[in-house]
C-alpha positions in Angstrom: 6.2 -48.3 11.2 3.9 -46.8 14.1 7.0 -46.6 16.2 8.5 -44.5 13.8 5.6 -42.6 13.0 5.5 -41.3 16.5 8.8 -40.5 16.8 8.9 -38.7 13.7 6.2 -36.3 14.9 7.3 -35.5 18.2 10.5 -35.2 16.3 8.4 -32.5 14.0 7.4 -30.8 16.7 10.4 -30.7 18.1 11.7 -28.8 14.9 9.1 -26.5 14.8 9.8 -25.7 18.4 13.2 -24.8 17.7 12.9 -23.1 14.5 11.1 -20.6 16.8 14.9 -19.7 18.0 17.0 -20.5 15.1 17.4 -20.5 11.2 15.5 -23.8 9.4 18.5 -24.5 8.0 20.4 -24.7 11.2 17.8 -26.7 12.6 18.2 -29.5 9.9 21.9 -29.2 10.2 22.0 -29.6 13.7 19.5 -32.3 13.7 20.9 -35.1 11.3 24.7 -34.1 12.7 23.2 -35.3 16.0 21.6 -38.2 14.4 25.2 -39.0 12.9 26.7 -39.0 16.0 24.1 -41.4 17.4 24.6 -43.5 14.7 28.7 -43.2 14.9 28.8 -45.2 18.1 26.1 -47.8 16.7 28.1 -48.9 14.1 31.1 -49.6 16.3 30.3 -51.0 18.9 27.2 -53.4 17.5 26.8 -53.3 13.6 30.4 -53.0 12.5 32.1 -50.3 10.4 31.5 -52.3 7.5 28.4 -52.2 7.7 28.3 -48.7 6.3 29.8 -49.3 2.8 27.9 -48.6 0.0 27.1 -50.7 -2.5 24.8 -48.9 -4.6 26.6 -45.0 -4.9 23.9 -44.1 -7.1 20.8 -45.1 -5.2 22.3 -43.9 -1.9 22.9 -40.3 -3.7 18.7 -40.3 -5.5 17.8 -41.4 -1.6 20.0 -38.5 -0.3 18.2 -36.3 -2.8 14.8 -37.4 -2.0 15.3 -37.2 1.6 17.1 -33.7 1.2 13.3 -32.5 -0.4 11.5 -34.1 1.4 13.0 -32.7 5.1 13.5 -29.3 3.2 9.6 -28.9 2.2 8.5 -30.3 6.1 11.0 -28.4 7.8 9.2 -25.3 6.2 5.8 -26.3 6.6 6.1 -27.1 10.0 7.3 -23.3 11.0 4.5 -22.1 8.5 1.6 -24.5 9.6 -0.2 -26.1 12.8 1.4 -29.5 13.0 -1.6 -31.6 12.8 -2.4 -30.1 9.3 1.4 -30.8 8.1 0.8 -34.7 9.6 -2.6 -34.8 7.9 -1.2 -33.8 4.5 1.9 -35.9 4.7 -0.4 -38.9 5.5 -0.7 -38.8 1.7 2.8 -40.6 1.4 1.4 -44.2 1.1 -1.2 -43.2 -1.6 1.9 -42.1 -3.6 4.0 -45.5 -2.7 1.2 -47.3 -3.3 0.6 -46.0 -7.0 4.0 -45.9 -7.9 5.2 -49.1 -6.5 3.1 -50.5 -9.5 6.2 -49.5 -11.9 9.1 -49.1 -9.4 9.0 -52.5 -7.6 6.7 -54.6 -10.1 4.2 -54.7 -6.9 0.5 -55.6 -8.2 -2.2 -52.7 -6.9 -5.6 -54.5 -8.2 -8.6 -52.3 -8.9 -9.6 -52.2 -5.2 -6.7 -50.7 -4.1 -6.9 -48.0 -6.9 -10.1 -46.9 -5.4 -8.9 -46.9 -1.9 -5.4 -44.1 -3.2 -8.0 -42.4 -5.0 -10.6 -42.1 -1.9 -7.1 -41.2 -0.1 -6.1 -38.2 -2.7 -9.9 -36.7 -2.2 -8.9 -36.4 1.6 -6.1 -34.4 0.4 -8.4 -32.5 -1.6 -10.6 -31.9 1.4 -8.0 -30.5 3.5 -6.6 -28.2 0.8 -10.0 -27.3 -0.9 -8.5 -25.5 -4.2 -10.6 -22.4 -4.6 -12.1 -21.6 -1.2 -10.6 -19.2 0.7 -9.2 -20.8 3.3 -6.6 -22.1 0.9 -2.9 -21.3 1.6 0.0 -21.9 -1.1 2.2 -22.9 1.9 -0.8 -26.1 1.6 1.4 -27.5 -1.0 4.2 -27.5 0.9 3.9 -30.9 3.4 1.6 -32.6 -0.1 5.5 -32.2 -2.0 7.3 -33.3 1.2 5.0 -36.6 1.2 5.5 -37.1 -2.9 9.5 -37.0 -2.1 9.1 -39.5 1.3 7.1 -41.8 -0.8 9.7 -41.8 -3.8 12.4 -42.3 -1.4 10.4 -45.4 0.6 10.5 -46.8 -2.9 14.0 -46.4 -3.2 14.6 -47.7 0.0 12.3 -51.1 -0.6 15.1 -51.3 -4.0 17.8 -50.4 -2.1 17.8 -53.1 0.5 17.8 -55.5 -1.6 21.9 -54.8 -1.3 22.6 -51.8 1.4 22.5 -52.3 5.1 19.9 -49.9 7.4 22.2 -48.0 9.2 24.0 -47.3 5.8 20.8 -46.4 4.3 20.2 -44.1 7.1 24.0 -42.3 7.6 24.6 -41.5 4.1 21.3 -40.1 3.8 22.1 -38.2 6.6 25.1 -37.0 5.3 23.1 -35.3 2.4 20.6 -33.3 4.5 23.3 -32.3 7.0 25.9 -30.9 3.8 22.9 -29.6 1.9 21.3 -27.2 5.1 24.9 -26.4 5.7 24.7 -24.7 2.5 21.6 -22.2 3.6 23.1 -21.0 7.0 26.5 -19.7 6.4 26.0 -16.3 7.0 22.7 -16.7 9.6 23.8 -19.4 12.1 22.7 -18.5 15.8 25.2 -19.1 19.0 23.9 -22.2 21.0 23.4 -22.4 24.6 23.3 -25.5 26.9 19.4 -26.2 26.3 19.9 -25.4 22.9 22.6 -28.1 22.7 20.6 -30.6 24.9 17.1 -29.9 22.9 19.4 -30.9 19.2 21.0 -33.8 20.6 17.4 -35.3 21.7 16.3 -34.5 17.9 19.2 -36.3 16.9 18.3 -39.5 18.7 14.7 -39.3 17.6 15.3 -38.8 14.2 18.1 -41.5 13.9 16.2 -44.5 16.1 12.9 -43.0 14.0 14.3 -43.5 10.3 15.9 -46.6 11.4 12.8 -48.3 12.6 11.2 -47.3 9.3 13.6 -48.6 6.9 12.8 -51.8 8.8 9.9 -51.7 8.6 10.2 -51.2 4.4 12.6 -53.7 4.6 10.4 -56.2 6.6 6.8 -55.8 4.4 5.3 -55.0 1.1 5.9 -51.3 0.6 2.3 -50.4 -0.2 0.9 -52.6 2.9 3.8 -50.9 5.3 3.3 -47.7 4.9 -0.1 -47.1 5.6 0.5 -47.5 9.2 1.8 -44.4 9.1 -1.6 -42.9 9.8 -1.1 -43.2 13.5 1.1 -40.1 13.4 -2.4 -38.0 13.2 -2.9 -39.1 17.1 0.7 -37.9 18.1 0.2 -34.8 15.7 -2.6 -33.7 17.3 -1.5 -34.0 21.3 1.7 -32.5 20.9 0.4 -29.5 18.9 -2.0 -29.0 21.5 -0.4 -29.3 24.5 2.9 -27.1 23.1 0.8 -24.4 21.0 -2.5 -25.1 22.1 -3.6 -26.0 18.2 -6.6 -27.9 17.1 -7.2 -29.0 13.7 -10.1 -27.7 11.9 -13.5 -29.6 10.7 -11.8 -30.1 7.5 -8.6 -31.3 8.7 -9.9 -33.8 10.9 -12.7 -35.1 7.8 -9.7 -35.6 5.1 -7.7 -36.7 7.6 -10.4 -39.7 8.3 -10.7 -39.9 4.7 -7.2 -40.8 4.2 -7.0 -43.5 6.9 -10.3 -44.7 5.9 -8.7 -45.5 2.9 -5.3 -46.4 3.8 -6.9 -48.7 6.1 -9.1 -50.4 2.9 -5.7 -50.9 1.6 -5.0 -52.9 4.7 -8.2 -54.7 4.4 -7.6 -55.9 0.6 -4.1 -56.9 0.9 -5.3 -59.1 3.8 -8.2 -60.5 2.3 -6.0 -61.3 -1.0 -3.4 -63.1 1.0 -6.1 -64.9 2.8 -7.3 -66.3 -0.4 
């Protein structure tokens, strides 16, 4: 999970970068064809074909939706917002998989863990503070992308109880690149050869990225997993600096330490009930 949480945010960046130059919805096409056609050769030449049938149509097309909204809403707050405030707010995605894994995967979240999503919901509050004037509508945008990513982690903790990863991750694919297909037919923007090169890199990214985290879903108790997600702050941070020269405000950087502090007490409990 922290591998893929920093490849996901370079990966961000890296959409917000070329948004700069092209359509949204062109970037999202673009993006998950190339990370189709770094999965294509995967699957043949080490997992197998097969190991792309479905046996679940209907949760692989609710984990297309989800993952559709979720890369919709971050796609658009990324070209709308510095990235460390996007990463901040979509830090909130284990809060959510944490409170709803309670009646989606019959996971127990004892009274110590309900205190640590709702110390992890007042750092969202912090960041978006409802009322002051700093507030922004396009806030909500990256808070909606992380309710959809934790829905869909959800799914995905169901969903390999019988699909493989890599069918998980190319079907899901196959959503998000039909569905932004749909937004650009009449505003899609000639390519040149860094424009090609800089897609095919977000391709990669995003395909070895998602892979690593349905792994890691696969691999560990969906509300202890995701937590670790936190570490994209770091990344979040660096590259929005060094690429736009963006530093995150006072009250970015507190609810941001207020939702790790409590992801991390999540951590801590889990830890101390398996000790025991």
């Amino acid at each position: 999970m922290i591998l893929a949480a920093g490849l996901l945010t370079v990966n961000d960046g890296l959409a917000k970068y070329l948004a700069e130059s092209y359509p949204a919805g062109q970037v999202l096409c673009l993006r998950h064809i190339g990370v189709l056609l770094a999965i294509l050769p995967y699957a043949a030449a080490v997992s197998g074909w097969h190991s792309l049938r479905v046996s679940s149509w209907r949760g692989q097309l609710v984990r297309g939706m989800l993952f559709i909204a979720g890369t919709g809403l971050l796609m658009l707050a990324v070209t709308l917002l510095p990235l460390a405030t996007v990463t901040s707010l979509t830090m909130s995605a284990p809060m959510f998989v944490a409170a709803l894994s309670v009646s989606l995967l019959g996971e127990r979240v004892n009274a110590a863990r309900w205190l640590a999503i709702l110390g992890g919901f007042t750092g969202v509050l912090i960041i978006l503070r409802p009322g002051a004037g700093a507030f922004e509508w396009a806030l909500l945008l990256p808070l909606g992308a992380a309710l959809a990513n934790g829905v869909r982690d959800l799914i995905t903790r169901r969903l390999a109880r019988t699909e493989t990863s890599i069918s998980m991750l190319f079907w899901s694919n196959v959503a998000v690149s039909i569905g932004s297909l749909t937004t650009i037919a009449n505003d899609w923007q000639p390519l040149d050869g860094a424009g090609l090169a800089w897609f095919a890199l977000a391709g990669v990214l995003n395909a070895v990225a998602h892979f690593t985290m349905i792994e890691a879903m696969r691999s560990g108790e969906a509300a202890l997993v995701a937590p670790f997600r936190y570490t994209a702050l770091i990344w979040a941070i660096l590259v929005g600096f060094v690429v736009w020269g963006h530093l995150p405000d006072t009250w970015v950087v507190l609810g941001a330490f207020v939702i790790a502090a409590s992801g991390i007490a999540m951590i801590a409990v889990e830890a101390h009930r398996r000790r025991r």
